[in-house]
C-alpha positions in Angstrom: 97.4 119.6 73.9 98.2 122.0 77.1 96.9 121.1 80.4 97.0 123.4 83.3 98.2 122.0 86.5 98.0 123.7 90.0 100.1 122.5 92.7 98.1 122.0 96.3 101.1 121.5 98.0 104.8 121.8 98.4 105.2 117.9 97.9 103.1 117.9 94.9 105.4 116.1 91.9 104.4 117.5 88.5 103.1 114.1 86.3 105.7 113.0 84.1 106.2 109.8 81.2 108.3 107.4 81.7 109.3 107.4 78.3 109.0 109.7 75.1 106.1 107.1 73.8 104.9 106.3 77.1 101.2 107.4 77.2 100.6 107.5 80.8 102.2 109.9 82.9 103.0 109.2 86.4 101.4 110.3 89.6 103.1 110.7 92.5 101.3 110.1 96.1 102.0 113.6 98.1 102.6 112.4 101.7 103.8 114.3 104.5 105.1 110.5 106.1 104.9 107.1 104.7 101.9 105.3 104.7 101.4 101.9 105.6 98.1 99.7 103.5 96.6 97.0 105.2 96.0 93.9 103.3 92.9 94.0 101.5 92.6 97.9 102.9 91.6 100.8 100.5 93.0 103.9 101.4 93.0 107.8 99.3 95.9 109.1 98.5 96.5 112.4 97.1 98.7 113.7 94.8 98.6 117.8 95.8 97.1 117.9 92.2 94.5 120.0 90.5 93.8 119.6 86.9 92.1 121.5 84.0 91.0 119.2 81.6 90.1 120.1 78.2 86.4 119.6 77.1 86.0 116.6 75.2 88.5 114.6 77.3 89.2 113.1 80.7 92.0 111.7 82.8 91.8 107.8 83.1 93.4 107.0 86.5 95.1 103.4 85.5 97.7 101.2 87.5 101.4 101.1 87.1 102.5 98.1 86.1 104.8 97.6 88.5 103.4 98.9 91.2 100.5 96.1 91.3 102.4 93.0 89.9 105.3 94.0 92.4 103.7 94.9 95.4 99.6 94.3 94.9 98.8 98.1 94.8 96.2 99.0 92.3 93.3 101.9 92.0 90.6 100.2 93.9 88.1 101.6 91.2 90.4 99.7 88.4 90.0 103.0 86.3 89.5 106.2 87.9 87.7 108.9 86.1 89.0 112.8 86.5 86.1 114.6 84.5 87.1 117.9 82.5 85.0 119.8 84.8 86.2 118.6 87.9 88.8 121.0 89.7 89.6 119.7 93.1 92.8 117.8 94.1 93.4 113.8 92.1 93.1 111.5 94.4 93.9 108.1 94.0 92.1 105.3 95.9 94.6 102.7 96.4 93.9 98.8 96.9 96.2 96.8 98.5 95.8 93.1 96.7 98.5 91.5 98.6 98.7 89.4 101.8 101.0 91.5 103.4 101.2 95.1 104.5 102.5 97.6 101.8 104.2 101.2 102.4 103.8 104.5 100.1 106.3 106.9 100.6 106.3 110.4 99.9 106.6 111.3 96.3 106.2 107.3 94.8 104.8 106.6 92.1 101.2 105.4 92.7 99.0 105.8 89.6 99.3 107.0 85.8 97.0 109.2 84.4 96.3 109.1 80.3 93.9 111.4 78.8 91.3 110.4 76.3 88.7 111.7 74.4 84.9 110.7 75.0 82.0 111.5 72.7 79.0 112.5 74.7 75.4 110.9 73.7 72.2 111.1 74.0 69.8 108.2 75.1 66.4 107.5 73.0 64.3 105.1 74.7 63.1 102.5 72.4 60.4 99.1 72.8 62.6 97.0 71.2 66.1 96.9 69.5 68.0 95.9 66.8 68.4 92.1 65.8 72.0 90.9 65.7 73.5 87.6 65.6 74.5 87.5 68.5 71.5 88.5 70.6 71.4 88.4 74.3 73.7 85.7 74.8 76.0 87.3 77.6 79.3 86.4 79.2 81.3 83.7 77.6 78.6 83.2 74.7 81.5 84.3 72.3 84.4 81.6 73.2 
């Protein structure tokens, strides 16, 4: 698959894998300055970014690993959604978890981005549904 990529920005860091199996690929926060996170703050980051997405897919915005367990930074959305249609910059909301303040600096590594397909569906309204054997028993009703 080829995505095309436009940088914003000088600081913009192309995405890149970790690894040759890795299936995220790493975005970088493009900061002029570090960046100091409150705890429990939110703030957007961006990462001087534009995508072209193919249609049929999307970008999942998912945490790094080490990023949250480390220092209790996480996408304050849990999984962001970058839509094939969608052609401004990827920003990342980031979530500080942790009791203490946490800094980005210019060109970390704040987010991976993987990109899946979707199947797009229609919705028929309906009186009543289908009986299964589970029913409506909700949360926890399965062990």
């Amino acid at each position: 698959m080829r995505v095309e990529i436009r940088k914003l920005c000088g600081s913009a860091v192309l995405p890149a894998r970790g690894s040759g199996e890795a299936a995220g690929y790493d975005l970088c926060a493009s900061l002029s300055a570090p960046l100091e996170i409150g705890p429990g703050e939110t703030v957007k980051v961006g990462t001087g970014l534009a995508l072209a997405i193919p249609k049929g897919y999307f970008g999942g915005i998912f945490a790094r690993s080490g990023l949250s367990t480390k220092q209790g930074l996480r996408p304050a959305n849990c999984t962001g959604v970058v839509d094939s249609d969608y052609r401004g910059e990827v920003i990342v909301a980031l979530h500080n978890d942790s009791a203490g303040p946490r800094t980005v600096v210019p060109g970390e590594r704040i987010a991976q981005l993987i990109l899946l397909p979707y199947l797009a569906a229609e919705f028929d309204e309906v009186e009543e549904l289908d009986e299964t054997a589970r029913g409506a028993d909700g949360f926890g009703s399965t062990g």
